[in-house]
C-alpha positions in Angstrom: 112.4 33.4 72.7 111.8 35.5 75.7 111.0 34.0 78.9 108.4 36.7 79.6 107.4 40.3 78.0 105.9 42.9 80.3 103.3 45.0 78.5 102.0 47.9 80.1 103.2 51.8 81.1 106.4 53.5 81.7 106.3 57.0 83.5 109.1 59.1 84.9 108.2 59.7 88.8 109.3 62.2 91.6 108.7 61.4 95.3 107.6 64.1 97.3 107.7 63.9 101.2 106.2 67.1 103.2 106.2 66.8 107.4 103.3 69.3 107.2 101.6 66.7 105.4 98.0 65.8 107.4 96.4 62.4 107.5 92.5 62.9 107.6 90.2 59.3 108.0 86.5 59.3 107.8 85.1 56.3 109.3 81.3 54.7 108.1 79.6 51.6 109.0 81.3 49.6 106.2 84.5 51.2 105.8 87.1 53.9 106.9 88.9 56.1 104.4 91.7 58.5 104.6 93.1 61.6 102.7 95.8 63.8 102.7 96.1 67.4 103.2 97.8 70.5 103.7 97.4 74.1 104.6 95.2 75.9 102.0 96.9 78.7 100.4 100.4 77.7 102.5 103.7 77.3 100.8 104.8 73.5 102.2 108.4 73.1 102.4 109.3 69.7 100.8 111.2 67.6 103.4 112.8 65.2 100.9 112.5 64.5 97.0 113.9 61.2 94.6 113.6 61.3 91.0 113.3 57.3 89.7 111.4 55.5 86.9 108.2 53.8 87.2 104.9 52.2 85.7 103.6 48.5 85.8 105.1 47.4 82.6 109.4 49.0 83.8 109.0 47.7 87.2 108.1 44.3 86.5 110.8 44.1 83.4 113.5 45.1 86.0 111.9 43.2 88.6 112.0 39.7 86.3 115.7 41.0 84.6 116.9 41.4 88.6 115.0 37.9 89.4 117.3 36.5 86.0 115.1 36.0 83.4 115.8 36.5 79.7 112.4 39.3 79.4 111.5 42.2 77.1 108.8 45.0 77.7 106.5 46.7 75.4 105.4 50.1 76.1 104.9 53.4 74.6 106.9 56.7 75.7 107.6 60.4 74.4 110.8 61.8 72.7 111.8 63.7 75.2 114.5 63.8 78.1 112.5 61.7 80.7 111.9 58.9 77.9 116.0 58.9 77.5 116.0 58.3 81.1 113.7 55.5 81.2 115.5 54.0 78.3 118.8 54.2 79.8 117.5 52.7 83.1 116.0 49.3 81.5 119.6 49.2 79.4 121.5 49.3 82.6 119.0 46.8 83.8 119.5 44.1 80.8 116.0 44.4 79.9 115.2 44.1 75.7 113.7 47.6 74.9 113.3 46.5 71.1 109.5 46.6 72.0 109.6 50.2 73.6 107.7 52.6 71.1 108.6 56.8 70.7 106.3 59.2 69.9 106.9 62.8 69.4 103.2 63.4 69.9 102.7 62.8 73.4 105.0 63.4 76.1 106.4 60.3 78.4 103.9 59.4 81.0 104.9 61.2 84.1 103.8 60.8 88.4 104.3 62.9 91.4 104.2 60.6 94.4 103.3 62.2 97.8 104.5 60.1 100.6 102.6 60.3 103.7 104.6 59.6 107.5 102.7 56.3 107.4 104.4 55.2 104.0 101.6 55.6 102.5 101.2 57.1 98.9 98.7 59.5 96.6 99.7 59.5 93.2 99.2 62.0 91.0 99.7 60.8 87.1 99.9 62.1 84.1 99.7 58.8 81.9 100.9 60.7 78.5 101.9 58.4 76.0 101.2 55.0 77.7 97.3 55.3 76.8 98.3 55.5 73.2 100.1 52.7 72.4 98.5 50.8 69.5 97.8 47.6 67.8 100.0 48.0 65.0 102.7 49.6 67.8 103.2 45.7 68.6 105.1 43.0 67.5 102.5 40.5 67.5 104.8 37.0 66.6 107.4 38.6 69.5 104.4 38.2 72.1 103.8 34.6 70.4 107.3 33.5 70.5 107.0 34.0 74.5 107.2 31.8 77.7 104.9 34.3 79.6 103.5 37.5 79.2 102.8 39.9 82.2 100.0 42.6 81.0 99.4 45.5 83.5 97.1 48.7 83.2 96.3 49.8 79.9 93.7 52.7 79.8 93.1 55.6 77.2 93.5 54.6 73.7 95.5 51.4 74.8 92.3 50.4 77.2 91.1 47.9 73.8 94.7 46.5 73.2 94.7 44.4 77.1 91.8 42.1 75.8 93.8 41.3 72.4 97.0 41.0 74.2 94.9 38.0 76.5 93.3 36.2 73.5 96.5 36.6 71.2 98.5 34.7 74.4 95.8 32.4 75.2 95.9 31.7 71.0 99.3 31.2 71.0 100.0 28.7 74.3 101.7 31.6 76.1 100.7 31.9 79.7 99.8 35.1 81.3 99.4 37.1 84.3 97.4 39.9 84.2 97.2 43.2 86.5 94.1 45.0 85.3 94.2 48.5 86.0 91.3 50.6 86.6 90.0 50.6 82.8 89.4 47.6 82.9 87.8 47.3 86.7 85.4 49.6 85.4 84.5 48.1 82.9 83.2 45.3 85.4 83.7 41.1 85.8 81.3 40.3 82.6 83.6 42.6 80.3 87.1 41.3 82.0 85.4 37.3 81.4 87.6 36.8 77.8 90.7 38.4 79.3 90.4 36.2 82.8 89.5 33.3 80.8 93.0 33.3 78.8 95.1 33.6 82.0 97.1 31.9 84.3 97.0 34.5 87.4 95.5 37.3 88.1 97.2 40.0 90.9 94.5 42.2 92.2 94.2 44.7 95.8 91.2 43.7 98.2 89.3 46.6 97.2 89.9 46.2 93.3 88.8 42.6 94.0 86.0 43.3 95.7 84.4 45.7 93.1 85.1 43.2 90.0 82.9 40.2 92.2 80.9 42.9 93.2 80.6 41.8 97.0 80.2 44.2 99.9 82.8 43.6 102.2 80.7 42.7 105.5 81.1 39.1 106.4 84.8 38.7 107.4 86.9 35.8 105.5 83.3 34.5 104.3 83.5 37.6 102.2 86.9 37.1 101.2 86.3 33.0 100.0 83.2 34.9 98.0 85.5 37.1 96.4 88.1 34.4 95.3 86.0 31.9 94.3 84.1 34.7 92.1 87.1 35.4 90.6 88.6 31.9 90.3 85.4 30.5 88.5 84.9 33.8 86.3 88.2 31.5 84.3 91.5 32.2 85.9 93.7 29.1 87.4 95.3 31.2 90.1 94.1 34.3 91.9 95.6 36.9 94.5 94.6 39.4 96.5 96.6 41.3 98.4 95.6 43.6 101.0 98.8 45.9 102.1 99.9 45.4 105.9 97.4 42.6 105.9 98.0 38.8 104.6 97.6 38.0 101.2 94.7 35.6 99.8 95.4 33.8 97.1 93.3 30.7 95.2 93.5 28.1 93.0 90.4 26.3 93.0 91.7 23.6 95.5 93.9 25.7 98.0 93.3 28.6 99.9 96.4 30.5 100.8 96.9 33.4 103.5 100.1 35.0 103.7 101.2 37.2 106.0 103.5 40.2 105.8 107.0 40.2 106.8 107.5 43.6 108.9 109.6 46.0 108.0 110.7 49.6 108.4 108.5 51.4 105.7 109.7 54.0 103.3 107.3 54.0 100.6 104.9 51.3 99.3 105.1 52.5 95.7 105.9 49.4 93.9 105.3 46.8 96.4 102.5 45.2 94.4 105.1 45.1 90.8 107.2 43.5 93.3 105.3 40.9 94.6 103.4 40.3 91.3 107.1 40.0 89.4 108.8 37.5 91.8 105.7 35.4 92.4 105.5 34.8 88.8 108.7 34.1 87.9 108.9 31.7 90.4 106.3 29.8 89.3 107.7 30.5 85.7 110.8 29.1 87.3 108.8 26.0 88.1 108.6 26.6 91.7 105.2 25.7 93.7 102.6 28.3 94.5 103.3 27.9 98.1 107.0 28.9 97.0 106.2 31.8 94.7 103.6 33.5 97.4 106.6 33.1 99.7 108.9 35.1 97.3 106.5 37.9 96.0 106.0 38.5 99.8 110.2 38.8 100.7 110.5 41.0 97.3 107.4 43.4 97.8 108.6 43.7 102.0 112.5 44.7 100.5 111.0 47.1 97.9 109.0 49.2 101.0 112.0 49.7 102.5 113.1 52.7 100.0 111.7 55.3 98.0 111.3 54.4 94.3 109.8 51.2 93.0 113.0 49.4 91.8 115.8 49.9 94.5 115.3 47.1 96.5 113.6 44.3 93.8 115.9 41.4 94.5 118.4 39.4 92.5 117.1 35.4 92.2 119.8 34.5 94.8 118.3 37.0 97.1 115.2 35.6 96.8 116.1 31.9 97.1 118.4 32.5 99.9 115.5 34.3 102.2 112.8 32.6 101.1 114.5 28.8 102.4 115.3 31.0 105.9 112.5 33.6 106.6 110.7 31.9 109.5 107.3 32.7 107.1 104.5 30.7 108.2 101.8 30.2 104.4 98.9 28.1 106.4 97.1 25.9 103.2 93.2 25.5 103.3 91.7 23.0 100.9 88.3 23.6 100.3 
């Protein structure tokens, strides 16, 4: 028996930094934006370039194997050079890749990352064989035999399977934690009800929790309680929200937690939500308090930003234990 299965995407990915790289924002009465952009027609010299692995379902597998859990992952790649590479990368990693599915139809799912001075990143994907993966792809009484399961993104073809995947773990006594990716925010709060309903956390941005509660951010933290409690009473025991630079808000129907970041020098936030998502869960898996696990996906998600690539800096479970009992972080508790 696994102590958790991550189900979700695996792509190869290429970080791509350009100094000529300009930041544009465009600012409105609710909200400022940004883009990216460079020289039309202009050949932009690359300034640096790293090849790694990535997608929700590899970097929370290496993130729980680093963190010392017994876990598997179940995803679907190409037969082709870059799937070899994933493959090899979870081996190295001790993570159970019985669950991994080839397909010579479609080619492994594939990302160029831009990285902007800021450390911020536009993705560009190519989700190949991920949105294919398939009912009858799965070993169903694997997923049973479970602790946890974490489920991330599924769109395409595999957009049905995320529902199942929640009912089959809620059927079976499994707990889960859920990422929904942006299939399933589309497809809005009322349609993501069953899948909430069956889980034990749910890891969301602010502006991905803002659309599924469908509340215009104008109000401040009265906005914010709106959006939790939404969340919270649409079924799931535990929800978080985290919002980048800014603290993390995370509810459980009692408690209202605010977590703030711990600063760092920023390479790239690729990754940063996996990692905070993957130690927060397995410590509560680890049977730690939620006060505890906020503290821990905060410390793994701040190391991660630190380097390009999701996976270099996920923590081993000593890591963790031994910064989260000495970081001077401050998690302020508000019962409402």
């Amino acid at each position: 028996m696994h102590d958790i299965i991550s189900v979700g995407t695996a792509t190869e990915d290429v970080f791509v930094g350009a100094r000529d790289m300009k930041l544009i924002s465009v600012r409105d009465v609710d909200a400022e934006t940004s883009y990216i952009a460079f020289e039309q027609g202009a050949k932009i010299p690359v300034s640096d370039i790293f090849m790694a692995t990535g997608g929700g379902a590899t970097n929370t597998a290496v993130g729980f194997a680093r963190l010392g859990l017994d876990n598997a992952i179940i995803c679907k790649v190409g037969d082709d050079d870059a799937a070899e590479r994933i493959l090899s990368k979870l081996q190295r990693e001790h993570v159970d890749i019985t669950g991994v599915v080839s397909t010579p139809d479609h080619s492994t799912g594939y990302s160029v990352i831009l990285t902007c001075f800021t450390g911020d990143r536009t993705v560009l994907v190519h989700r190949g064989a991920s949105t294919h993966l398939r009912e009858e792809d799965i070993d169903w009484d694997v997923l049973a035999s479970a602790r946890w399961i974490y489920l991330s993104s599924m769109s395409g073809d595999s957009a049905p399977l995320f529902e199942k995947i929640a009912l089959h773990a809620r059927d079976n006594s499994v707990k889960l934690a859920i990422n929904p990716g942006s299939a399933q925010l589309r497809a809005g709060l009322s349609r993501l009800g069953p899948a909430l309903q069956a889980s034990h956390i749910i890891f969301v941005n602010k502006s991905e929790a803002y659309h599924l509660a469908e509340v215009e951010p104008r109000r401040g933290k009265a906005d914010e309680m709106e959006v939790l409690r939404t969340l919270h009473g649409a079924g799931c025991d535990i929800v978080v929200m985290t919002d980048g630079r800014n603290a993390t808000e995370a509810y459980n129907g009692t408690a209202h937690y605010t977590v703030p970041v711990m600063e760092v020098e920023e390479k790239s936030t690729l990754g940063a939500g996996d990692a905070f998502a993957s130690a927060c869960t397995a410590a509560l898996l680890r049977g730690m308090t939620l006060r505890e696990a906020l503290r821990a996906g905060t410390i793994n998600a701040a190391n991660v930003v630190r380097y390009l690539g999701a996976k270099r800096g996920l923590m081993t479970w000593d890591q963790l234990q031994d910064t989260v009992a000495t970081h001077p972080l401050k998690l302020p508790e508000r019962h409402t």
